[in-house]
Steps between C-alpha positions, in 0.01 A plus 500: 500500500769767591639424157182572308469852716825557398470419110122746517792736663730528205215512276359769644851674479523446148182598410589832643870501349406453167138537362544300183522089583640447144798723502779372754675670801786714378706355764399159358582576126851622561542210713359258202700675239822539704459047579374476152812662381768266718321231399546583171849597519613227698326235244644708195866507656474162616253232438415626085865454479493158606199363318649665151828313586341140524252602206792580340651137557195323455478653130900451487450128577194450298688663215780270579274231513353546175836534339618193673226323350579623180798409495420181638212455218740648225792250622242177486398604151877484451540198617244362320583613205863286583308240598297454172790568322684266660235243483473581128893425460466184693232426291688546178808315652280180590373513150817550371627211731258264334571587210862369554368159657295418188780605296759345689257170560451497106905533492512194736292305312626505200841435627325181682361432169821511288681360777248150475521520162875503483506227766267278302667559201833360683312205644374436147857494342609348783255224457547484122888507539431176754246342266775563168767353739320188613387454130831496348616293808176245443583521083884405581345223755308412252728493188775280696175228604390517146853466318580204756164339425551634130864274476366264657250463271682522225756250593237292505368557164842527348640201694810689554657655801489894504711491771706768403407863600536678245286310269254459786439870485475516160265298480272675811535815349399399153208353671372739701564771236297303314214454763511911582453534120171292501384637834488876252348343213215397734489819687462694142238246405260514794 
């Protein structure tokens, strides 16, 4: 209660102080003006200051950021770029690579090839050199059974000995010369 006598109190001095309610106490505005004024001078000198600074840096490092990414973005597309052409030239050497295997594999071949063919030319000659040998080996066998069957033969038909060599080969080789001769003469026929 003493505090709402005393608030009437000071409204009843200020009703008779000033007349107007709207307009402030002189006192008061000076007062107001003279805080408003420090407050504005202390947040101008010192706390405007401060908030440009770190605005300042926030834009510097968004800036910074930006550029950084870029970069980054402008150094990817670069390496990109390497990397497809890289890829590209791998690309090119694999092909190129292949490219060598067929050829070389072709190469191989055909080396294989000759190489069997030269080898089975050999065995052939080979084998034809054996079968020529064991020919004239089995013709020679032959031609020494058939002149000793051939003199003895004869000696029987003639009655006399052909004991002697010389005749005895004579006489084989006239014979089988002779038999060689028909063996053509029938060939040529048939």
């Amino acid at each position: 209660m003493i505090l709402a006598e005393h608030a009437v109190g000071l409204l009843a001095t200020a009703e008779t102080k000033n007349p107007n309610p709207l307009w402030p106490d002189p006192a008061e505005m000076v007062f107001g003006i003279f805080a408003f004024l420090v407050v504005l001078f202390v947040l101008g000198k010192f706390l405007v200051p401060r908030i440009q600074k770190q605005l300042e840096e926030r834009t510097e490092a968004i800036e910074g950021g930006l550029r950084h990414a870029e970069e980054a973005q402008a150094e990817a597309k670069k390496a990109l770029e390497q990397y497809r052409a890289k890829l590209a030239e791998a690309r090119h050497e694999a092909s190129r690579l292949r490219e060598e295997a067929r050829e070389q594999g072709a190469q191989i071949i055909a080396e294989m090839r000759e190489q069997a063919e030269a080898n089975a030319r050999r065995i052939v000659e080979s084998a034809q050199a054996q079968i020529q040998g064991e020919r004239q080996q089995a013709l020679t066998q032959l031609r020494a059974e058939v002149g000793a069957l051939a003199v003895e033969l004869a000696s029987r038909v003639v009655g006399e000995s052909l004991e002697e060599e010389a005749r005895q080969r004579r006489t084989v080789d006239r014979f089988l010369a002779e038999l060689e001769e028909r063996a053509r003469t029938e060939q040529v026929s048939s």
